[in-house]
C-alpha positions in Angstrom: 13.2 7.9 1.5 13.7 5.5 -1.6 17.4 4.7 -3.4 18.3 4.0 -6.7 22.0 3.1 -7.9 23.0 2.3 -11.2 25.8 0.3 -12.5 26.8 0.7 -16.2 28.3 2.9 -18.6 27.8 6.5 -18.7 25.6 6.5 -21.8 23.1 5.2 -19.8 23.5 7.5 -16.7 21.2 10.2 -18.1 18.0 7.9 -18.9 18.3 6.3 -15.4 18.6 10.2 -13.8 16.1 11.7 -15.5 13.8 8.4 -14.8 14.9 9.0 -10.9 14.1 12.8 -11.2 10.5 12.2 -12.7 9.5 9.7 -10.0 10.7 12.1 -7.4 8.7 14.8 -8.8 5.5 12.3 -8.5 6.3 11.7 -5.1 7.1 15.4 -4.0 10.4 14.4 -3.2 14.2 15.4 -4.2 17.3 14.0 -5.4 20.2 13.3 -4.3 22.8 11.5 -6.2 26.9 10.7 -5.6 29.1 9.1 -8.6 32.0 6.9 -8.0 34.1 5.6 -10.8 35.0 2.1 -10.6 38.0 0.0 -12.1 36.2 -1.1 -15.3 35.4 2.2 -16.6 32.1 1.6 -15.6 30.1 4.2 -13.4 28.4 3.9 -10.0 25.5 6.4 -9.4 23.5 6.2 -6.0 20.4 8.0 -5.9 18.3 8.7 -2.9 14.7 9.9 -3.3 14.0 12.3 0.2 11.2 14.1 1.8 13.0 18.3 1.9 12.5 18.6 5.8 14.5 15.2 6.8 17.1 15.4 4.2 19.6 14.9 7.3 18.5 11.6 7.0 19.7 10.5 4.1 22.1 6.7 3.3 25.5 7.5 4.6 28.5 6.7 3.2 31.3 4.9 4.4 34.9 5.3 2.0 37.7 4.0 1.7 40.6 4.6 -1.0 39.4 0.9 -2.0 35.4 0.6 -0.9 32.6 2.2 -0.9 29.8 1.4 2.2 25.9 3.2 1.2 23.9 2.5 3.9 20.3 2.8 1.2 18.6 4.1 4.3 19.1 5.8 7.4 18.0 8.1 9.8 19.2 10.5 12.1 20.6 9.3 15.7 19.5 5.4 14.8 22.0 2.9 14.8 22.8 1.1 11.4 21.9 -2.5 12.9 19.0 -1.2 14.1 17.4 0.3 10.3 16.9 -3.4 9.3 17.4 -2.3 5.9 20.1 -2.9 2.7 23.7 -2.1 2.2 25.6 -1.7 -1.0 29.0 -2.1 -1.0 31.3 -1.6 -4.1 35.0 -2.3 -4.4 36.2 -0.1 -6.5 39.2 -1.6 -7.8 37.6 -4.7 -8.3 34.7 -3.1 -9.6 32.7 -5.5 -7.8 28.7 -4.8 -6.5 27.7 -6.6 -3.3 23.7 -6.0 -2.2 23.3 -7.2 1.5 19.5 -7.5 3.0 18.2 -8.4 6.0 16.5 -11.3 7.1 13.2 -10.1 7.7 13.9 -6.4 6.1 10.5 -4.7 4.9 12.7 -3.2 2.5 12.3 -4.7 -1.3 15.1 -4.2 -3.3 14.4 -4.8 -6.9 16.8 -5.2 -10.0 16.8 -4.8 -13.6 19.4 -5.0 -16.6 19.1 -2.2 -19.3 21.6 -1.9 -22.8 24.2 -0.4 -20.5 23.6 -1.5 -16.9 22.2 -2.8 -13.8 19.7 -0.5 -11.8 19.2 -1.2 -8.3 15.9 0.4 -6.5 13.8 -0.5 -3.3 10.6 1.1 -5.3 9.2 -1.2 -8.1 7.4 2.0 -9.5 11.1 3.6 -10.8 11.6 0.6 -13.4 8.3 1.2 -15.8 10.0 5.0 -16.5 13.3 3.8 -17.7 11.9 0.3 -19.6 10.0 -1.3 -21.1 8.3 -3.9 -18.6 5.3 -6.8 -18.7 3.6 -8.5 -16.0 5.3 -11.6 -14.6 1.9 -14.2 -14.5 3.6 -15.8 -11.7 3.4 -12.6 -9.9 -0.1 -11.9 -10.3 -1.4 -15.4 -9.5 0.5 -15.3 -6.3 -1.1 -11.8 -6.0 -4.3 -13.4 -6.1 -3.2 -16.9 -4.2 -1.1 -15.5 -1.4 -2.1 -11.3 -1.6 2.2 -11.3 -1.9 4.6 -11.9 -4.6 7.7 -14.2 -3.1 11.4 -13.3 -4.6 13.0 -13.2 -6.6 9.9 -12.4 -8.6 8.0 -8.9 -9.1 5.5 -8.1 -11.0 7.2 -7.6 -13.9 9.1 -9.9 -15.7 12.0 -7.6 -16.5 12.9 -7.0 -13.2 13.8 -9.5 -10.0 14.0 -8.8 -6.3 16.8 -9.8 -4.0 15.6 -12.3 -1.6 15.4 -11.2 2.2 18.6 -13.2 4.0 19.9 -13.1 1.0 23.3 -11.3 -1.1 23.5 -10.1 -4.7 27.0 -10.2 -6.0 27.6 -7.9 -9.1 31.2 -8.6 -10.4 32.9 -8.3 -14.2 34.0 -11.9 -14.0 30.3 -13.3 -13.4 29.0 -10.7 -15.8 25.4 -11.6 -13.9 24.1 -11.2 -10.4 24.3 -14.1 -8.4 22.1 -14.5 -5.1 23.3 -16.0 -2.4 21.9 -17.1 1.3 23.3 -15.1 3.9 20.9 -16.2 6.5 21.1 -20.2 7.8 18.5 -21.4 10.1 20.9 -24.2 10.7 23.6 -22.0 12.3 21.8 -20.2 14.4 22.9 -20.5 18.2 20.2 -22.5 21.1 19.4 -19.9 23.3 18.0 -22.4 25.7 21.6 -23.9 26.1 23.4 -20.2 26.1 22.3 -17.4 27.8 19.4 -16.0 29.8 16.1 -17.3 30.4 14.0 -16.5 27.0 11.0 -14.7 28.8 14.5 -12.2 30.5 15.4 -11.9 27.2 13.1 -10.9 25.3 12.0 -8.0 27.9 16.1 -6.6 28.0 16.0 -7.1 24.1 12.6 -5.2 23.3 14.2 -2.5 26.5 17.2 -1.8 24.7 15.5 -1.3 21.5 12.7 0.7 22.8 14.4 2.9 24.9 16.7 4.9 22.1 13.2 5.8 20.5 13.2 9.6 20.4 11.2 11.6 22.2 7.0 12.2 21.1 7.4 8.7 19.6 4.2 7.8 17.7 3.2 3.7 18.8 0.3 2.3 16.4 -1.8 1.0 19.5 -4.5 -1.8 18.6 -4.7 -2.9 22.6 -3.5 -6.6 21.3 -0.8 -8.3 22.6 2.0 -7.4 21.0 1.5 -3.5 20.4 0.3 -3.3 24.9 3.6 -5.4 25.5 5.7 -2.3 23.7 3.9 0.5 25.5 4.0 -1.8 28.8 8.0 -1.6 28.0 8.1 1.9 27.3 5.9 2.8 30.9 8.5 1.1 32.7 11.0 2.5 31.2 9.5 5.9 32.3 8.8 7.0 28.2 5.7 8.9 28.9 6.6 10.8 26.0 5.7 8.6 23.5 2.2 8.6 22.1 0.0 6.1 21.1 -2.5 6.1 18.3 -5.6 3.7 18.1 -8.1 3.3 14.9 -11.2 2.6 16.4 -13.9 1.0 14.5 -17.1 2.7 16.2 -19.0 2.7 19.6 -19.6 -0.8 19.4 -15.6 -1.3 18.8 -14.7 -3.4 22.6 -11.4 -3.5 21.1 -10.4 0.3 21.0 -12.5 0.7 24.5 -10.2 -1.3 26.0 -7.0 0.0 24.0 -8.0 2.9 25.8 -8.4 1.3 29.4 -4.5 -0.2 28.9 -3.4 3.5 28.4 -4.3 4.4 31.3 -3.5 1.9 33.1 0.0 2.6 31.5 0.0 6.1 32.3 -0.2 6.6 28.4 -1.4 9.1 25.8 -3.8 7.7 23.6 -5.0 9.4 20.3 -8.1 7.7 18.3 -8.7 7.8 15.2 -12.4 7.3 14.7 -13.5 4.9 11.6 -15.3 7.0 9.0 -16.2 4.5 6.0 -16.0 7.7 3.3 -12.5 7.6 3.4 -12.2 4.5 1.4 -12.2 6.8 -2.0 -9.5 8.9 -0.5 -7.0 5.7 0.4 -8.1 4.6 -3.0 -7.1 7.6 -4.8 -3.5 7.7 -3.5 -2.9 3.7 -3.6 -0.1 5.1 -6.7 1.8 7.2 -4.4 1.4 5.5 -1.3 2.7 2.2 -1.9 5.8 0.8 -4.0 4.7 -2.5 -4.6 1.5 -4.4 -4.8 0.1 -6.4 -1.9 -3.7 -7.7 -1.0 -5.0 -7.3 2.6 -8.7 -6.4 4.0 -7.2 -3.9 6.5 -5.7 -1.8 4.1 -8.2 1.0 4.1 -8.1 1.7 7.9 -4.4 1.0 8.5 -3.6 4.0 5.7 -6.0 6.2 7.3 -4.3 5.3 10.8 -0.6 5.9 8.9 -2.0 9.1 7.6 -2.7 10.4 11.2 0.6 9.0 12.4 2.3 10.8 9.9 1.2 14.0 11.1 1.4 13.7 15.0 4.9 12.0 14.8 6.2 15.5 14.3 9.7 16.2 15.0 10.2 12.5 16.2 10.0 11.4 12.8 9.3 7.8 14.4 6.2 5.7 14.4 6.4 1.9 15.9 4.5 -1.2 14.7 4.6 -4.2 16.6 4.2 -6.5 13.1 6.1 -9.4 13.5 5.2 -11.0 17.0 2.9 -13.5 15.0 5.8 -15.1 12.6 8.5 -14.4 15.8 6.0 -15.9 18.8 2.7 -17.6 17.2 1.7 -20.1 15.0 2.2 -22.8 16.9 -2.0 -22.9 17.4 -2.5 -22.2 14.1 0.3 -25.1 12.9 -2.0 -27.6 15.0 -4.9 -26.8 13.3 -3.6 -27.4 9.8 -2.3 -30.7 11.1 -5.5 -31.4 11.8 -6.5 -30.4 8.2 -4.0 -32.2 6.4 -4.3 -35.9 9.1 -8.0 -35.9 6.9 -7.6 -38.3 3.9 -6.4 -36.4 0.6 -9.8 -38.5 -1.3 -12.3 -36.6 1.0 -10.1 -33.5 0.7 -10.5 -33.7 -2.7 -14.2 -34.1 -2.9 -14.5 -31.3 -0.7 -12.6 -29.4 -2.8 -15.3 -29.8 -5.6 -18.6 -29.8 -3.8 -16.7 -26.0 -2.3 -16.7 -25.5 -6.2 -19.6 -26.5 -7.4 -21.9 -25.6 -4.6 -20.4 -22.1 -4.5 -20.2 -22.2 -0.9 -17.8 -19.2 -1.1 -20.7 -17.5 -1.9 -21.8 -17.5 2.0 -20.5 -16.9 5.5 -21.3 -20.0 7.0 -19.4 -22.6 9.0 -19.9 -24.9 6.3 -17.8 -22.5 3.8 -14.7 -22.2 6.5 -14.5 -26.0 6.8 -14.8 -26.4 3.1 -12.1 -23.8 2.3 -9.2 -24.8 5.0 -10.2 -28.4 3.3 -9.8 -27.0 0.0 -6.9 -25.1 0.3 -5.2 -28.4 1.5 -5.9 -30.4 -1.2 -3.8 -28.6 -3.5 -1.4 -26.5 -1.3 1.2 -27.7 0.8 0.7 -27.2 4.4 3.2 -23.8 4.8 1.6 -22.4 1.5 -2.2 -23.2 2.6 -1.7 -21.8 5.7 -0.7 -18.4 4.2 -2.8 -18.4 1.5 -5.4 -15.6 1.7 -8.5 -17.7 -0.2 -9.7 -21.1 -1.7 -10.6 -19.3 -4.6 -8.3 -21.2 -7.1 -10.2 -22.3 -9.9 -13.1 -20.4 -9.1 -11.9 -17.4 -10.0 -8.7 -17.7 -11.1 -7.1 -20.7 -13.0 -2.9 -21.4 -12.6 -1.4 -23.5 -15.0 0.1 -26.4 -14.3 3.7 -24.6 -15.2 3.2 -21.3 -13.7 2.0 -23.0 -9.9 5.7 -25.3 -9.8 7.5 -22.0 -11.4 5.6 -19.9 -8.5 5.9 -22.6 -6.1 9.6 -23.0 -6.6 10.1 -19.2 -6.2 9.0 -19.8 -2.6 11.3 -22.8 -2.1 14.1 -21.2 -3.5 13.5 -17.0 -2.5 12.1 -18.2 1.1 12.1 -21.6 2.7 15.9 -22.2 1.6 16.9 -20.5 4.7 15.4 -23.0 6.8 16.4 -26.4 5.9 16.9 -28.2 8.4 14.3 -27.0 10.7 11.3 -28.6 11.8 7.6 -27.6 9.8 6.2 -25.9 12.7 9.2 -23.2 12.8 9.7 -23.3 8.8 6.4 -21.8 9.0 7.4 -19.3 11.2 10.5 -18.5 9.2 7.6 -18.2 6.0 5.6 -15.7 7.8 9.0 -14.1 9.1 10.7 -13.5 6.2 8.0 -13.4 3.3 4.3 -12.5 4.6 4.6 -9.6 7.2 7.2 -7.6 5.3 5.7 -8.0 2.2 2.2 -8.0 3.0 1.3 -7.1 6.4 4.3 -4.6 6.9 3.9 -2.5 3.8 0.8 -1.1 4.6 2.3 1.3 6.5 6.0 1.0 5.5 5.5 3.0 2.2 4.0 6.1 3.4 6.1 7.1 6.3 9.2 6.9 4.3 7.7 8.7 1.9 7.6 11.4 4.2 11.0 11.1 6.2 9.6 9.1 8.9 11.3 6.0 10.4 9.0 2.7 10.5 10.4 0.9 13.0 9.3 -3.1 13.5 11.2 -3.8 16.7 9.9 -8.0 16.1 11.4 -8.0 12.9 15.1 -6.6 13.8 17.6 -9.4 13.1 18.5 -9.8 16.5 14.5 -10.9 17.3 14.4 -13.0 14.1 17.2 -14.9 14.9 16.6 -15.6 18.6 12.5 -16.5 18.0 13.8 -19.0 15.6 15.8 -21.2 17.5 13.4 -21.3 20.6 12.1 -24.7 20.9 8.1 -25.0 20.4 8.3 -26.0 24.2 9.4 -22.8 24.9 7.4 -21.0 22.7 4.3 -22.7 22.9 4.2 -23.6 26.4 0.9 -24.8 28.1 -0.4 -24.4 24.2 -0.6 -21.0 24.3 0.0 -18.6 21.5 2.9 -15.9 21.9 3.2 -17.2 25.4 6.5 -15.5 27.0 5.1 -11.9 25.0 2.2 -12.5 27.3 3.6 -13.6 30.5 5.4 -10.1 30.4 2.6 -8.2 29.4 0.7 -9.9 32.6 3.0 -8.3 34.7 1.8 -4.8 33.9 -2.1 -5.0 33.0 -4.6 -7.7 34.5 -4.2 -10.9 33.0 -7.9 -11.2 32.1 -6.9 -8.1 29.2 -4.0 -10.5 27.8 -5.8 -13.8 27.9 -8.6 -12.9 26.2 -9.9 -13.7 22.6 -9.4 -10.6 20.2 -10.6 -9.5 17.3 -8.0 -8.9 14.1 -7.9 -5.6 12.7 -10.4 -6.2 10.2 -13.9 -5.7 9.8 -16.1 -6.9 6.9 -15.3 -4.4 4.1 -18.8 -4.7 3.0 -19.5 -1.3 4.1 -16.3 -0.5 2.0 -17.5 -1.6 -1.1 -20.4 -0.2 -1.2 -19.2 3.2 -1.0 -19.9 4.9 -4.2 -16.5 5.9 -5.3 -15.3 2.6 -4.6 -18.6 1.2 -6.8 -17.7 3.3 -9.7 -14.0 1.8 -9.4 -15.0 -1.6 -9.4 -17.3 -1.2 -12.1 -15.3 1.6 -14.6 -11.9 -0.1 -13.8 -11.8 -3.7 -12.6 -14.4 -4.8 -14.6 -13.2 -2.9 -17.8 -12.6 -4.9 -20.7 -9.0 -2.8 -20.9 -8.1 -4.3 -17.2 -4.9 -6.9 -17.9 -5.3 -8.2 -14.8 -8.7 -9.7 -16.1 -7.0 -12.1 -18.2 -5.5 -13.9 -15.7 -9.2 -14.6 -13.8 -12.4 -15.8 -14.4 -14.3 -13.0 -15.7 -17.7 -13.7 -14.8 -16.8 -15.2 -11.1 -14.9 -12.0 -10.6 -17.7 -9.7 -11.8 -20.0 -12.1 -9.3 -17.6 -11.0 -6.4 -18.0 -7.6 -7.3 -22.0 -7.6 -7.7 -22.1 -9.3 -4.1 -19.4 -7.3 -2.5 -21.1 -4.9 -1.2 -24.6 -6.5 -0.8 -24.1 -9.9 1.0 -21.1 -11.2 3.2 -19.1 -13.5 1.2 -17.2 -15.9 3.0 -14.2 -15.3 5.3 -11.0 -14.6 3.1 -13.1 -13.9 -0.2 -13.1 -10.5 0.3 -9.1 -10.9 -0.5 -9.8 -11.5 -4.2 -11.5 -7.6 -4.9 -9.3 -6.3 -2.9 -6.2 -7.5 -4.2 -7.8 -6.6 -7.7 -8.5 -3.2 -6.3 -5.2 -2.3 -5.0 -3.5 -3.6 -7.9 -5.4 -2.3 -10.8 -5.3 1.5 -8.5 -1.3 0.8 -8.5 -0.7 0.3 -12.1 -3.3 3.0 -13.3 -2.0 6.1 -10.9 1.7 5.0 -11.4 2.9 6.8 -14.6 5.2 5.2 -16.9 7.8 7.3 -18.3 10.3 5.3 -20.5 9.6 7.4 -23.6 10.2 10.7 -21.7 13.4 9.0 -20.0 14.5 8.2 -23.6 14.2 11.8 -24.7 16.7 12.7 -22.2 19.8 10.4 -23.4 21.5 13.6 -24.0 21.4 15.2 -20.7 24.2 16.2 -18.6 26.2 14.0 -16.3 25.5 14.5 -12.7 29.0 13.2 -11.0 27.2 14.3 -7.2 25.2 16.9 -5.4 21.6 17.9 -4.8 19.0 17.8 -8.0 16.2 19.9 -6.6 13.3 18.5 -8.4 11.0 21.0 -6.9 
């Protein structure tokens, strides 16, 4: 499910549903749009884009004589507060627009002004089909800094996003939308003061939300922490109907042998899905219709395949779960320290490290030597919270940001992210980063995309509102304890499986994509479309470093977090190649009829 609303006069009604009626036809979905008049003259549209079998699922509506409530998405038998997504409310009288969104919502609701209106949609792909856009170069350096643009940018300059915690206010006497913070780390309650013990909490929390899951369930199951604390929640509260699903990387994988050790132990059905590298032209080919907005991370291509499978054993659940989240909510308080470290080395030998990383190429090579030199490299330019989420040190090697576009792109993050946690101390200002920025907009949205697409609920149970708020005002001693990562998440966890399969060092859900690249389809893409001449995104990097990553890509390992740069190149040049734009068709239809509400079946 996707939405849509407009806000404008009715001349510009048809462009923006004949836009909404193309895209759904590209996506295989259908329309469904209401009208409301409000007390301006002006007209309010709400579109929703929905897959045909779960149309029962689609935004609600709450109205009075006076207000109008959308609910942008919903599903059947879940509670509002538990979606974690926007609300649109519209006084009617007042003709006033008010866009609420969640703290940590994976939901990216985007805006634009056209000659007669606003238009509102959580899908950045509708906007190129009813204007005229260009890339933002802010966006696409943080693309290639962070792998994820921060609000209120996108990636094109026409249109902004409405911050997470954040709400848009529409109104005739402002004329433009203002953004404001609805989301204050500063408020937030001390749960160590009020209230149960955190470790009690956090297991009747995850309980409550866990236990209204319906029935064949699907769980995306990596054995880690955070995913075996969920199913160890769900076996004791007797929901052996719920299935998980593992992606297992080969024989060698210790990772999905074990995932499949805790199932048991759980009393658990566990499906694998068994890594074949030939699917990496398949993931590639539907990047356009499988994601909304563009994002860089290495496990892209076995995280779709996983969502793929997911999609079809959910079945009449219509509910897969993804533990994303735990690390912003429960971690980082290891990974904090070591940047301390990092940054308590003098900025001069920083420095010089940052050049001899440049101009010995040591990016070239997996080494120790090239992960010293890029955490040192990163920090002599980034602050802290920025280094620590950026994806590579490969700023001015293979791209170059200008001295204006780094403080305009800097100050998005200030201003879009880390305003809603003045106050706090670095350590959970991280957190907050990760909380309300990274996961759902990088790590989240690899999988966010296409199960909507298909009627399916995503549900992140560490990134409901209720979990934000809570991890963030746990003291570090609390969360921390002993100096151990996500330590009440595993205390619980100990109580179900042997503590030896929680304490233990695990692998991420990555694997060198070396293998990736050198698939053949994926050659011929790097060669015939991110090395073309035609490629826009080329003239924001260092052409012959770039063409370097791509020529050793898939014949050497480059060094840890390199691989980033193609693949954010990848992703991104896949996006805005398969994504049609269809403003000059949409212009063609200024004279179509006006659709007040109902169903247009675009099948």
């Amino acid at each position: 499910m996707f939405f849509s609303a407009y806000v404008g006069t009715d001349t510009g009604l048809p462009r923006w549903r004949e836009a909404l009626a193309q895209h759904a036809r590209y996506l295989g979905l259908q329309v469904h749009i209401e009208g409301r008049r409000l007390g301006d003259g002006r007209t309010l549209s709400l579109g929703w884009l929905e897959y045909a079998p779960a149309v029962g699922s689609r935004g609600r509506l709450q109205e009075t004589e006076q207000q109008v409530v959308a609910a942008t998405v919903a599903f059947d038998g879940v509670a509002p507060d538990e979606v974690n997504g926007a609300t649109l409310t519209a006084s009617l009288a007042r003709a006033e627009i008010r866009v609420a969104v969640p703290p940590a919502s994976t939901q990216q609701v985007c805006y634009g002004r056209t000659p007669h209106g606003y238009v509102f949609a959580d899908d950045l792909r509708l906007f190129p089909r009813f204007m005229d856009v260009d890339l933002d170069e802010r966006a696409v350096y943080a693309l290639l800094r962070y792998g994820v643009i921060p609000p209120s940018l996108t990636l094109y300059k026409q249109v902004q996003r409405i911050p997470n915690g954040h709400q848009l206010r529409l109104s005739p006497a402002t004329g433009e939308p203002v953004c404001t913070p609805t989301f204050h780390w500063a408020d937030l309650p001390h749960p160590e003061r009020e209230g149960p013990p955190a470790e009690q909490w956090v297991a009747e929390t995850l309980d409550g939300l866990l236990a209204r899951v319906p029935a064949s369930t699907v769980l995306l199951f990596s054995g880690g922490v955070d995913s075996s604390l969920m199913a160890a929640r769900l076996s004791r509260l007797g929901r052996k109907d719920v299935q998980l699903l593992n992606y297992c990387f080969g024989p060698e994988d210790e990772e999905g042998r074990l995932a499949v050790r805790i199932a048991a132990r759980l009393g658990l059905e566990c499906h694998q899905v068994h890594h074949d590298v030939r699917t990496a032209g398949d993931v590639l080919a539907r990047v356009g219709r499988d994601y909304s907005v563009p994002f860089g991370d290495l496990s892209v291509f076995p995280t779709n395949v996983l969502v793929h499978e997911a999609r079809a054993l959910a079945g009449e659940s219509r509910t897969v779960v993804e533990g994303t989240g735990a690390d912003g909510a429960f971690d980082l308080g290891g990974l904090y320290r070591k940047w301390q470290l990092v940054y308590g080395v003098p900025r001069p030998l920083r420095r010089w490290v940052e050049a001899a990383y440049r101009g010995l190429q040591l990016w070239k090579y997996e080494s120790p030597l090239e992960g010293a030199g890029r955490l040192l490299s990163k920090s002599a330019r980034l602050p802290l919270s920025h280094a620590a989420v950026a994806q590579n040190a490969l700023e001015r090697i293979a791209y170059t940001i200008p001295d204006d576009v780094r403080t305009a792109l800097e100050q998005a993050v200030e201003t879009g992210v880390e305003v809603l946690s003045t106050g706090a101390e670095p350590r959970t200002r991280l957190s907050l980063l990760k909380l309300m920025w990274v996961s759902p907009g990088r790590s989240v949205q690899k999988a966010f995309d296409p199960l909507r697409a298909r009627g399916i609920r995503p549900f992140h149970p560490f990134l409901q509102p209720t979990i934000v708020s809570f991890s963030s005002s746990l003291s570090w001693e609390v969360k921390y304890a002993d100096g151990e990562d996500k330590v009440l998440l595993k205390r619980l966890l100990a109580r179900d499986i042997p503590p030896e399969w929680v304490y233990r060092s695990k692998i991420g859900f990555t694997r060198s994509p070396r293998a990736v690249f050198a698939q053949a389809s994926i050659q011929e893409f790097l060669h015939e479309v991110v090395l073309s001449p035609h490629n826009v995104l080329l003239d924001y990097c260092t052409r012959q470093t770039v063409r370097q990553l791509v020529e050793r890509s898939h014949r050497h390992a480059l060094g840890d977090g390199v691989d980033s740069s193609p693949c954010v190149l990848v992703g991104t040049s896949a996006g805005l190649r398969q994504v049609p734009s269809g403003a000059a068709r949409a212009r063609a239809a200024a004279s179509a009829p006006l659709l007040q509400g109902g169903v247009l079946d675009t099948a």
